[in-house]
VOGU-3710 file (C-alpha; in Angstrom, 3 decimals, decimal comma):
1> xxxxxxxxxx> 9,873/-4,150/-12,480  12,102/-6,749/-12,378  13,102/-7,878/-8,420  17,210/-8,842/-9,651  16,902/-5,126/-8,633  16,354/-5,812/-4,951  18,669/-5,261/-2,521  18,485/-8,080/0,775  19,034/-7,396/4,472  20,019/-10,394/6,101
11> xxxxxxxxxx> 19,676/-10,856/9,995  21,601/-13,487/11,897  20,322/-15,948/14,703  17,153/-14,691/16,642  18,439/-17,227/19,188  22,055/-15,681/19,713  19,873/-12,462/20,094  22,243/-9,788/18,816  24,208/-12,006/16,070  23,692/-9,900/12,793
21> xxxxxxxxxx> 25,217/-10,342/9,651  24,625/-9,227/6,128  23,756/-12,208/3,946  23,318/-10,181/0,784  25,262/-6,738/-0,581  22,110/-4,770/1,112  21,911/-0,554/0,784  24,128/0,682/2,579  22,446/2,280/4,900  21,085/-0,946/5,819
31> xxxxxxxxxx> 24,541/-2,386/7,568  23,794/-4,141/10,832  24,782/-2,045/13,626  24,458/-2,135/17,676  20,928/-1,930/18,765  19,788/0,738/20,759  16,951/0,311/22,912  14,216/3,278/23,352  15,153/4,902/26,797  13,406/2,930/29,697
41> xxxxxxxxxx> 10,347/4,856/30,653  7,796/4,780/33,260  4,464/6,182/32,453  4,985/8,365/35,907  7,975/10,131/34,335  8,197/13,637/34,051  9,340/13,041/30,033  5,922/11,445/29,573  3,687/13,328/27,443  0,386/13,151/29,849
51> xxxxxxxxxx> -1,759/15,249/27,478  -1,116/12,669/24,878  -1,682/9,789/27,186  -4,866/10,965/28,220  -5,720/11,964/24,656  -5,400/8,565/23,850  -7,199/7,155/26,817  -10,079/8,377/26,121  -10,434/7,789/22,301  -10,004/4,100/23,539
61> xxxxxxxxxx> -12,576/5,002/25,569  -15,078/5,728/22,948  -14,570/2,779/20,843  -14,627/0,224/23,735  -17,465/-3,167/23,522  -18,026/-1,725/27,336  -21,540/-1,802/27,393  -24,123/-4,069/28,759  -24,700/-6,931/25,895  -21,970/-5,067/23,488
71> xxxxxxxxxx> -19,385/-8,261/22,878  -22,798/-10,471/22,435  -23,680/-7,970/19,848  -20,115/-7,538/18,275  -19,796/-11,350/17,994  -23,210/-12,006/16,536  -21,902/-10,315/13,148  -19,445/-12,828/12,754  -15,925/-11,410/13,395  -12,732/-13,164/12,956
81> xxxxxxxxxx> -10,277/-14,013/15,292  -7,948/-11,134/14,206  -10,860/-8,242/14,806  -11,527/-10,462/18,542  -8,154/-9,740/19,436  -7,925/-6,290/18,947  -11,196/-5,471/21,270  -9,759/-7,746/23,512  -6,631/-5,898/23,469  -8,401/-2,575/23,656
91> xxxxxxxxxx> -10,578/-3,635/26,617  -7,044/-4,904/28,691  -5,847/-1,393/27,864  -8,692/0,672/29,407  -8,119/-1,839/32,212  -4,998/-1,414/32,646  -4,110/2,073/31,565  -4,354/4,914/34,708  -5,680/7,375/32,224  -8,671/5,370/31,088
101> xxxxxxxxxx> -12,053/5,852/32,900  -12,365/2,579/33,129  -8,935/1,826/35,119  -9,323/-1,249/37,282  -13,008/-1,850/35,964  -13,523/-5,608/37,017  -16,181/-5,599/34,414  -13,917/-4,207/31,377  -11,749/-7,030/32,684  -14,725/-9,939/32,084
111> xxxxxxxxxx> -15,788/-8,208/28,848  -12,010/-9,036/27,824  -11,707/-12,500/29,150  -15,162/-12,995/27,370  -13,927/-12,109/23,718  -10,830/-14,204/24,237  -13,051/-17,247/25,499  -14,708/-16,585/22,033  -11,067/-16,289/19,768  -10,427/-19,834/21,422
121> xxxxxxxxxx> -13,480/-21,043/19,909  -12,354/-19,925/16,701  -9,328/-22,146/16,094  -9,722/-24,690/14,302  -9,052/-28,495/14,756  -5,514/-28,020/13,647  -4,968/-25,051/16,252  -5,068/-21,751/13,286  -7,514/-19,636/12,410  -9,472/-18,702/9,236
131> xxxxxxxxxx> -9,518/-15,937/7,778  -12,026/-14,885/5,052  -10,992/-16,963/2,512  -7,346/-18,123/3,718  -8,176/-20,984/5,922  -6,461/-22,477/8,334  -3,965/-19,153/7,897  -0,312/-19,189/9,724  0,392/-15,587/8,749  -2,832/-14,538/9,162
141> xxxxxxxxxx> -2,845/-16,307/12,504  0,192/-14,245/13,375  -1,624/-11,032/13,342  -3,360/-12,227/16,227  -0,554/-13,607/18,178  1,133/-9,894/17,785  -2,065/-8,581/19,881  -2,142/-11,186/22,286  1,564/-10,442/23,237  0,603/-6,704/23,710
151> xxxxxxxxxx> -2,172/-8,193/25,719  0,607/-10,292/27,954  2,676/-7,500/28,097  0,444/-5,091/29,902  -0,505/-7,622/32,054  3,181/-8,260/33,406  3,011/-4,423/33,856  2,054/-3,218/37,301  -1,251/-1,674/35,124  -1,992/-5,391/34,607
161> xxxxxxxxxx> -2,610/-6,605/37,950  -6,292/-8,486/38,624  -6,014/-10,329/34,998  -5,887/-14,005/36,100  -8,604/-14,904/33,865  -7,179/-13,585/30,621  -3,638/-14,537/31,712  -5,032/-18,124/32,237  -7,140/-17,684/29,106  -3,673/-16,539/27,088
171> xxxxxxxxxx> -1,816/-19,344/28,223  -3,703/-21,612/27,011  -4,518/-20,338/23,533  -1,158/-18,227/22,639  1,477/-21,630/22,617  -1,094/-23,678/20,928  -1,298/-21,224/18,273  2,574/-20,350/17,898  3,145/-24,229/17,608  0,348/-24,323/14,692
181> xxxxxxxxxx> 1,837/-21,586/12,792  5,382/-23,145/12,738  3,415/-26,986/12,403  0,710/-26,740/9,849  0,623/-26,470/6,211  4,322/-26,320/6,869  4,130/-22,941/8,593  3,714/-21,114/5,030  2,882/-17,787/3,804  1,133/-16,101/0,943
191> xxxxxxxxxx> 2,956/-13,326/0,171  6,907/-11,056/1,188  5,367/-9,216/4,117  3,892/-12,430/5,661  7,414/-13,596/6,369  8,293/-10,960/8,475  4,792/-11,078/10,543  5,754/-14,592/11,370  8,905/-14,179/12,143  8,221/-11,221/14,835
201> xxxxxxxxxx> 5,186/-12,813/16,007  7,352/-16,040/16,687  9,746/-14,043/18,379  7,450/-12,262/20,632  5,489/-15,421/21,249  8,957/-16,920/22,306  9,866/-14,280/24,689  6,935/-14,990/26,965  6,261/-18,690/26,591  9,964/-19,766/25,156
211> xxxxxxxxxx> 10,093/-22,141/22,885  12,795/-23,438/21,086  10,533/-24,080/17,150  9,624/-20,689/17,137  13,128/-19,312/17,008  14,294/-21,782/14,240  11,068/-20,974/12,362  11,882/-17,398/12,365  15,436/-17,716/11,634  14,515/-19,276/8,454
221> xxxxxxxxxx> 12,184/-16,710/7,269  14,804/-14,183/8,213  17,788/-16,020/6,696  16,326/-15,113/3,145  16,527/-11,331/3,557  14,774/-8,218/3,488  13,132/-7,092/0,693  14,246/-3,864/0,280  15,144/-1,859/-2,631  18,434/1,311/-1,820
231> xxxxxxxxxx> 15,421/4,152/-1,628  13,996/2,318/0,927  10,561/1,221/-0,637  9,875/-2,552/0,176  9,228/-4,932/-3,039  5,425/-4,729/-2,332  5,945/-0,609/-2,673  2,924/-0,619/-0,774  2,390/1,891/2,021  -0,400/0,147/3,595
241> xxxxxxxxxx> 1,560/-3,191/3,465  4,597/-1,088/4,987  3,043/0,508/7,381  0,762/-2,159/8,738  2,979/-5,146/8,618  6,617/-4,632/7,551  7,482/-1,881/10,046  5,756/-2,766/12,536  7,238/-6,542/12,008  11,043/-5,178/11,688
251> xxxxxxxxxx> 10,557/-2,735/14,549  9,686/-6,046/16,824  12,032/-8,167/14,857  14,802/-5,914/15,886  14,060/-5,579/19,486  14,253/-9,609/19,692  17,241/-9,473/17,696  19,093/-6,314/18,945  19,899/-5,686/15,716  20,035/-2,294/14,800
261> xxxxxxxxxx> 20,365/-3,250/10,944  16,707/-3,300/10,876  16,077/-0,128/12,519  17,809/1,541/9,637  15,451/-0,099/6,696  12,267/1,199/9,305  14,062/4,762/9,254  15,032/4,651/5,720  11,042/3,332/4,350  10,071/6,458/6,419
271> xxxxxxxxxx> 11,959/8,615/4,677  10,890/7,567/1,089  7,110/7,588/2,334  7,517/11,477/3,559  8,740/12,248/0,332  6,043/10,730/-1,810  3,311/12,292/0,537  1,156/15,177/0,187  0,885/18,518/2,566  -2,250/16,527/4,107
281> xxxxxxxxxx> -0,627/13,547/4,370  -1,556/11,300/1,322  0,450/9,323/0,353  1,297/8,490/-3,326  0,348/4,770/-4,304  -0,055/4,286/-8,085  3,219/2,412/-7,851  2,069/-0,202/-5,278  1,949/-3,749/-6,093  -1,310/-4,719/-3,897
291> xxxxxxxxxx> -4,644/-3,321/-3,289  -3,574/0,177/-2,262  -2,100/0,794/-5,810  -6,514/1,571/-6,833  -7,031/3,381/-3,758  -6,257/6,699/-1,981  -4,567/6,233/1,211  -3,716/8,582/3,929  -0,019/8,064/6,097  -2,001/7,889/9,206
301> xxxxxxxxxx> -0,969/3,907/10,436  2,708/5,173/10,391  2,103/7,422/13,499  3,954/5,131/15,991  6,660/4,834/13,727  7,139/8,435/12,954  6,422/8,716/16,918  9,623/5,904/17,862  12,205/7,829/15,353  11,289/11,617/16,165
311> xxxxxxxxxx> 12,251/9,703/19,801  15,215/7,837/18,662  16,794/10,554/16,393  15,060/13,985/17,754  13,505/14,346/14,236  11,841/17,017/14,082  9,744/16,350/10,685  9,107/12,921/12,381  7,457/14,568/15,262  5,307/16,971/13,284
321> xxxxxxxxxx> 3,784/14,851/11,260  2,982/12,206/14,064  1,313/15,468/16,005  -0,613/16,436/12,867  -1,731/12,736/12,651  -3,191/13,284/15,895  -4,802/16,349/15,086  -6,705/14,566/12,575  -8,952/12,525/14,494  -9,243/9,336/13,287
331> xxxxxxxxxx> -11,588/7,297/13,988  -9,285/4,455/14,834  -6,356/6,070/16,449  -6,994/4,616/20,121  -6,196/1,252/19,145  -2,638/2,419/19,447  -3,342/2,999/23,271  -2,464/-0,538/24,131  0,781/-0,026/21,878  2,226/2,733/23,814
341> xxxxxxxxxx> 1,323/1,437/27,226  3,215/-1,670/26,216  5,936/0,356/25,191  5,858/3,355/27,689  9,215/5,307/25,859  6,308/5,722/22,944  4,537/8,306/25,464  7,280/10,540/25,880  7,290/14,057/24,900  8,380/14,467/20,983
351> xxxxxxxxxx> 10,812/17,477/19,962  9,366/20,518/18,762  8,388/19,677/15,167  9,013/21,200/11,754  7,556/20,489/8,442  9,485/18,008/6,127  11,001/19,684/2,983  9,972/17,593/0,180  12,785/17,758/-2,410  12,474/19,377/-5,658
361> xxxxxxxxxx> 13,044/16,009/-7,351  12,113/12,691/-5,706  13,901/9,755/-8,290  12,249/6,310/-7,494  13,192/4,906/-11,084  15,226/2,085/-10,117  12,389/0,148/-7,861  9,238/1,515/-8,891  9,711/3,970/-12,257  8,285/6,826/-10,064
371> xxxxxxxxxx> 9,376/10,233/-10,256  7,880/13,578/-8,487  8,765/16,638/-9,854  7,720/19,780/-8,277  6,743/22,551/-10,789  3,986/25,397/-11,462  4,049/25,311/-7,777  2,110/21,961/-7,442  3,826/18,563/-7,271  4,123/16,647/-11,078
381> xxxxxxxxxx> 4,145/12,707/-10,871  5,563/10,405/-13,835  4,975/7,150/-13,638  6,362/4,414/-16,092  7,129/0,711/-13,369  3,574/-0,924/-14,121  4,008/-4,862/-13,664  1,535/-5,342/-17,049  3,512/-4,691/-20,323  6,471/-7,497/-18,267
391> xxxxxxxxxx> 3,504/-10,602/-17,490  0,608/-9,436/-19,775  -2,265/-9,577/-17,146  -3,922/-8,019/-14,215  -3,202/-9,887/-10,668  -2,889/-8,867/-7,008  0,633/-8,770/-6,310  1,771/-6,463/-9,921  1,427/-2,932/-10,593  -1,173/-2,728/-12,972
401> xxxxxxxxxx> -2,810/0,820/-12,629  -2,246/2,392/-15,815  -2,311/6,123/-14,581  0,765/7,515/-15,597  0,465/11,486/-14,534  -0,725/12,938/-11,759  -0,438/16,480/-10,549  -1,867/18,668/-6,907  -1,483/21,923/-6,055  -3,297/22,658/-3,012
411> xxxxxxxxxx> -6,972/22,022/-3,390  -6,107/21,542/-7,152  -5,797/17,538/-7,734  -5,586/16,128/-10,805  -5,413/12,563/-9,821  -5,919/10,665/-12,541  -4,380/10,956/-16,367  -4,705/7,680/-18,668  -4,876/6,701/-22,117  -5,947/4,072/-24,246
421> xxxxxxxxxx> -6,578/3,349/-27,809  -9,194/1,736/-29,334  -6,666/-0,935/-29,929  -7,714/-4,690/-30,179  -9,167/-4,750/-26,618  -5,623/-4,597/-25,147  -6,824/-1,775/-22,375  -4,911/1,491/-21,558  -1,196/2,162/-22,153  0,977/1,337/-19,459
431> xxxxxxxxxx> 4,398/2,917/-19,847  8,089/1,134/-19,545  10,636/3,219/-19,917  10,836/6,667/-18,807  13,875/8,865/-19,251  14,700/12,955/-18,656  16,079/15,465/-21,709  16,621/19,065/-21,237  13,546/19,409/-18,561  11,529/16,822/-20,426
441> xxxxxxxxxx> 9,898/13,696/-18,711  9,728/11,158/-22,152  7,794/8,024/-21,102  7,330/5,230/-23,779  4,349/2,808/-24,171  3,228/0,296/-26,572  0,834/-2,483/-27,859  1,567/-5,362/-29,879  -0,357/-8,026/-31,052  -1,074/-9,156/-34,561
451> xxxxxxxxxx> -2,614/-11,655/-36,819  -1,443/-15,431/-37,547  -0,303/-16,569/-40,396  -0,757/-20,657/-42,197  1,676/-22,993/-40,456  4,419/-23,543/-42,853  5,982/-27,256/-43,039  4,397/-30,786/-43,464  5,487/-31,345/-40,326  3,802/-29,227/-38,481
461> xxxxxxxxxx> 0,544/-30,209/-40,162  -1,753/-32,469/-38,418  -3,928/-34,800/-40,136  -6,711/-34,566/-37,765  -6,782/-31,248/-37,482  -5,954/-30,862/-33,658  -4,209/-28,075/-32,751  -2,563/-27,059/-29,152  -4,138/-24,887/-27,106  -2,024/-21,877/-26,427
471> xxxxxxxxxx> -2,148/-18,423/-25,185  -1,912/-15,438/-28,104  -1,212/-12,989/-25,226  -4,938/-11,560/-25,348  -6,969/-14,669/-26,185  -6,598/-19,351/-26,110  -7,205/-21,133/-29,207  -6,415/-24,413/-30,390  -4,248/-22,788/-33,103  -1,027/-24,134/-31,737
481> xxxxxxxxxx> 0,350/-19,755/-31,792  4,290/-20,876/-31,218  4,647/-22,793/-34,468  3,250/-19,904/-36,537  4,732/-17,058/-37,652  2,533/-13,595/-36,697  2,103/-10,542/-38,934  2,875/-8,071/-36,117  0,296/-4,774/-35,299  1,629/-2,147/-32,984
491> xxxxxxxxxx> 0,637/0,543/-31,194  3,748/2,503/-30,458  3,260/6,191/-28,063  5,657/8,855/-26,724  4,534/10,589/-23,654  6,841/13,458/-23,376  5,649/15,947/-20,291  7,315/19,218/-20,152  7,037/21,742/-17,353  6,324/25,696/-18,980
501> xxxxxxxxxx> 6,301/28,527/-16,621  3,326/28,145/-13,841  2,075/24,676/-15,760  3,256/21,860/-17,952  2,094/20,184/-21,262  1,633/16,470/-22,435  2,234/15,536/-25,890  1,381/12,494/-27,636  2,960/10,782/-30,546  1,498/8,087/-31,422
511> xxxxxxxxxx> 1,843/5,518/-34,345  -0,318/2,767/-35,386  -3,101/1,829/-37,763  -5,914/4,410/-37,611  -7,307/4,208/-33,882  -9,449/6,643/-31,948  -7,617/6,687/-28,472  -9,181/8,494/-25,386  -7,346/10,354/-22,860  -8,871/10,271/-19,492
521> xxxxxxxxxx> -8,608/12,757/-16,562  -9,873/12,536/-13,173  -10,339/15,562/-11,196  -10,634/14,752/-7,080  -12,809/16,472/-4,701  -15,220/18,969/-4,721  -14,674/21,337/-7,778  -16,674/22,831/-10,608  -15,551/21,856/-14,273  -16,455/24,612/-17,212
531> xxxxxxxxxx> -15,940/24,846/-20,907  -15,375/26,939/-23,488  -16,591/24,644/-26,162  -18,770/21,664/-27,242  -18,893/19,213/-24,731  -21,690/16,377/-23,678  -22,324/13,386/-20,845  -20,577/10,908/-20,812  -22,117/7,379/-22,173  -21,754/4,283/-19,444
541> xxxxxxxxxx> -19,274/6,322/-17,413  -17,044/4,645/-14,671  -19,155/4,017/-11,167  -16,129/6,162/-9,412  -17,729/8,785/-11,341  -19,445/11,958/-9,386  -20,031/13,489/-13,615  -18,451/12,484/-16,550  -17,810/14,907/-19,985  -16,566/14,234/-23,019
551> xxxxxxxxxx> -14,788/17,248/-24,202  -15,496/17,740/-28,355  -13,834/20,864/-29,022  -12,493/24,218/-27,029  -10,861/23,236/-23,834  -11,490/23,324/-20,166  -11,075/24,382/-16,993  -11,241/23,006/-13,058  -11,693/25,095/-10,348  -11,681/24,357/-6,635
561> xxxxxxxxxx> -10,358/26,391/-3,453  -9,810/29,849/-4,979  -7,528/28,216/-7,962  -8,195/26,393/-11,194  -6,315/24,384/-14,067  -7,234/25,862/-17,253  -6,935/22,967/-20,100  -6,555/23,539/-23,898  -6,093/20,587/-26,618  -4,625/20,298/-29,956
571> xxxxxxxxxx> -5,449/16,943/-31,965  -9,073/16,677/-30,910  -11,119/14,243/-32,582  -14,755/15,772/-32,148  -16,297/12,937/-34,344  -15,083/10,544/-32,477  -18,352/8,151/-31,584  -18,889/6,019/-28,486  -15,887/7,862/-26,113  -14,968/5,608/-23,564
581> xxxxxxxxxx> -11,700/4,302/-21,841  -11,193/0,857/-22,722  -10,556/-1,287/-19,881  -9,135/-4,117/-21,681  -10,774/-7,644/-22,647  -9,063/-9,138/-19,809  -11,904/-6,791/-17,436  -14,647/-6,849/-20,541  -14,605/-10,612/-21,126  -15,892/-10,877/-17,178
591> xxxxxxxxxx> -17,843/-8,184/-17,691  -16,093/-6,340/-15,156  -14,381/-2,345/-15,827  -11,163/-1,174/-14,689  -11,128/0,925/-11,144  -10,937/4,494/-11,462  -10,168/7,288/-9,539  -12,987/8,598/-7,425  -14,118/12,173/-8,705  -15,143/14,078/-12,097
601> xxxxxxxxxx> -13,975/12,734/-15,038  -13,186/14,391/-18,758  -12,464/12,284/-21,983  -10,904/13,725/-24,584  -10,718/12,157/-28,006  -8,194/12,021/-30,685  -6,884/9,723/-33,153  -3,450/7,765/-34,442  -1,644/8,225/-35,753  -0,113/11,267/-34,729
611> xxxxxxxxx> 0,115/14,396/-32,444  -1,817/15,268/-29,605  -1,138/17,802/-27,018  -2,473/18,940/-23,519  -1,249/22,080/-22,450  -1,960/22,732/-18,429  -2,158/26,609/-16,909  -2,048/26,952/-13,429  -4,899/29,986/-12,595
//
């Protein structure tokens, strides 16, 4: 999707420290306003939630390098500085936190100092640190500097007290590393959400060891505004990117700043992500723009978030889901120990929660082509804002997954529907447009390519036969493409999805030469799929596979948790040889194949041109 349809938040001097102004038009529910501070809190307060305190306590606890030899081993497998700072930052917690079994342990303390001599080791000559493949990183830098803060700040806490060794130790290592990430390799960044890591890492860095670079450094990032689109999704439309780095960022961005501008984009991404997330809290991500677009992704590293604004606004759909998060045990939740001791008003008691009523219609068209529809009881995804048919390739940073429908009902989870014809190697459809009629969801998708015709003029004839080397849009050849003319070969589909009673259909008109085309459906979790006609095993199926069918004739049906989706086709091709999904040549050429949904998967066949239909009962 084009980003002319951004909207930018612009924040004013970090230095003036409560100077906002809006530098571009902005949503408006993005205006800067007067920051409000979380109430102070002490953690001896009778609005501090003790039970969750302790909870957390001793999940940090569990996951603690506390015994004999344990940081040795840790370090001997190699960790980067980032993954350092974070035990190190656990280990000060347990240390410092009353509720931690290991509260005042002089030996928690060393283990701590011990990992941090070990992060200083780490940076490099010019003061950053690597990591993976990004060398010599500032953002990536940053994401340590955010830790060691936390680290400073529960030290200046009357937990803190008996740290001289890893307040020495931070001294040392935080300003060096601040001054590197504003210094070197002109204090760049990779990608959007790196800017605003930087910029509240700077500003944290500077309110402990003040310094005047870091300020200007991060009123330059922020002086090109926000990425934010008026729903509240962030360009990325990642929810791992949001709710690992650009919330967290704005949330200590704004603090710095007092500007309450930027609490309002926080709120406002919050309230976008509850509507695109499921009764057990996963969240939808097809739309994303980076990694999380291939992968399934629970709403768990938003908990502190939802946590600060059930605080801030008494909210109570906030609060429930940041309980249920809870509830869910994961494996890393005490990490966010440290977090809430360094920001004690995160510990107090939440109102009493209520579950968050997901609208009947969630309309994301205008920054990501999403919409959610719920129908039959289950919720119905359309989704038509891929990055591919606009740049012609597959790259981190675009929207390239070409599922396009996606429906769950309960334990019922189709998460998966894609289709491709067998179409000149150009991959699955990806649709572009998607509009509404009279209930209908009509998506449109296309291929073009074609074949070149003789270059026409004497002067475009060379005598020695040396053509440019240019791009056809699937393929280089020295065939100089832009002075000929091409004889054009399309492969033109309408998607039109219509909800009908307790299910919905899919129909399929497609034009183009004659072209077997393959639908594909993944089914998640545990279920058992059955037919009622010929069906056999799938040839070379994906490796996210658990089984793989390819459905000749009859239909089908998937049943799991006491319900089922029973499927029936019209437009089959049952002689249709060698069913696959074709990835494209741009994954076949590598011999590589395109990610797919973990679970079963069905192909059906049929061919263009014309009409195919999938009709879905909900049993």
């Amino acid at each position: 999707m084009p980003l002319s349809r951004r909207s930018f938040l612009g924040v004013g001097s970090a230095a003036a420290l409560g100077a906002a102004a809006v530098t571009g038009q902005g949503p408006a529910w993005a205006r800067p306003q007067a920051y409000e501070p979380l109430p102070e809190t002490d953690l001896g307060d009778e609005t501090i939630d003790a039970e969750f305190l302790e909870d957390l306590a001793g999940r940090n606890d569990a996951a603690l390098l506390a015994g004999a030899g344990a940081v040795q081993d840790y370090l001997s497998g190699g960790p980067a500085a980032r993954w350092c700072v974070v035990e190190a930052k656990k280990l000060v917690a347990a240390y410092s936190g009353r509720h931690s079994a290991h509260h005042r342990d002089a030996e928690i303390a060393a283990r701590a100092d011990e990992l941090l001599a070990h992060v200083q080791d780490l940076q490099t000559e010019v003061g950053l640190f690597d990591a993976g493949n990004n060398l010599e990183s500032p953002p990536d830098s940053c994401f340590s500097l955010t830790d060691l803060v936390i680290i400073r700040m529960l030290i200046d806490a009357e937990e803190g007290d008996g740290l001289d060794a890893v307040t020495t130790r931070l001294d040392e290592l935080v300003p060096s590393v601040a001054r590197a990430v504003v210094e070197v390799h002109g204090g760049g960044v990779h990608t959007a959400n790196h800017r605003w890591e930087v910029a509240g890492a700077l500003l944290a860095v500077n309110a402990h060891w003040p310094d005047e670079a870091l300020v200007t450094r991060a009123e330059e990032w922020l002086a090109e505004g926000i990425d934010v689109f008026d729903d509240g999704q962030y360009s990325e439309r990642s929810a791992q990117y949001a709710s690992e780095v650009v919330n967290p960022s704005l949330l200590r961005i704004a603090e710095h700043t007092q500007d309450g501008g930027l609490l309002e984009l926080v709120r406002g991404n919050l309230r976008v992500t509850q509507d695109i997330t499921d009764d057990d809290g996963t969240v939808q991500t097809v739309q994303s723009r980076r990694q999380d677009q291939w992968r399934r992704r629970n709403d768990s590293r938003y908990v502190l978030q939802l946590r600060e604004f059930a605080i801030r606004d008494d909210d109570a759909a906030f609060a429930r889901r940041a309980e249920e998060i809870l509830d869910e045990k994961h494996e890393w939740i005490g990490e966010i120990y440290a977090d809430v001791l360094a920001r004690p008003a995160l510990a107090r008691r939440l109102p009493e929660g209520s579950p968050h009523e997901v609208p009947d219609r969630v309309d994301l068209l205008e920054s990501s082509g999403l919409l959610r529809l719920q129908t039959g009881g289950g919720t119905l995804t359309c989704f038509a804002g891929s990055d591919h048919p606009e740049f012609g390739r597959t790259a981190s940073g675009l929207s390239t997954n070409p599922t396009f429908l996606q429906y769950r009902r309960g334990a019922i989870e189709l998460s998966s529907v894609r289709i491709a014809p067998r179409f000149f190697s150009m991959g699955p459809l990806r649709p572009h447009e998607l509009t509404e009629h009279r209930g209908t969801v009509q998506m449109q998708a296309a291929h073009s390519t074609g074949y070149h015709r003789p270059l026409r003029g004497r002067s475009r004839i060379r005598q020695d036969g040396v053509y440019d080397l240019e791009d056809d849009g699937r393929f280089y050849s020295a065939m100089s493409f832009s002075d000929r003319k091409l004889a054009e070969v399309r492969f033109d589909a309408s998607l039109a999805v219509t909800p009908e009673g307790p299910g919905w259909s899919l129909q399929v008109e497609a034009e183009s030469p004659s072209a077997v085309t393959v639908l594909q459906l993944v089914f998640a979790g545990d279920g058992e799929l059955t037919f009622d006609g010929d069906h056999s095993d799938a040839q070379n199926p994906p490796p996210e596979a658990t089984a793989a069918q390819v459905l000749r004739s009859g239909g089908a049906r998937w049943s799991a948790g006491g319900e089922s989706l029973a499927l029936s086709f019209e437009g089959v091709d049952a002689e249709a040889r060698d069913v696959a999904l074709d990835s494209g040549e741009e994954y076949s050429y590598l011999g590589g194949q395109m990610p797919t949904s973990e679970g079963t998967v069905l192909l059906v066949p049929f061919r263009a041109p014309g009409t195919f239909t999938m009709r879905v009962a909900v049993g």
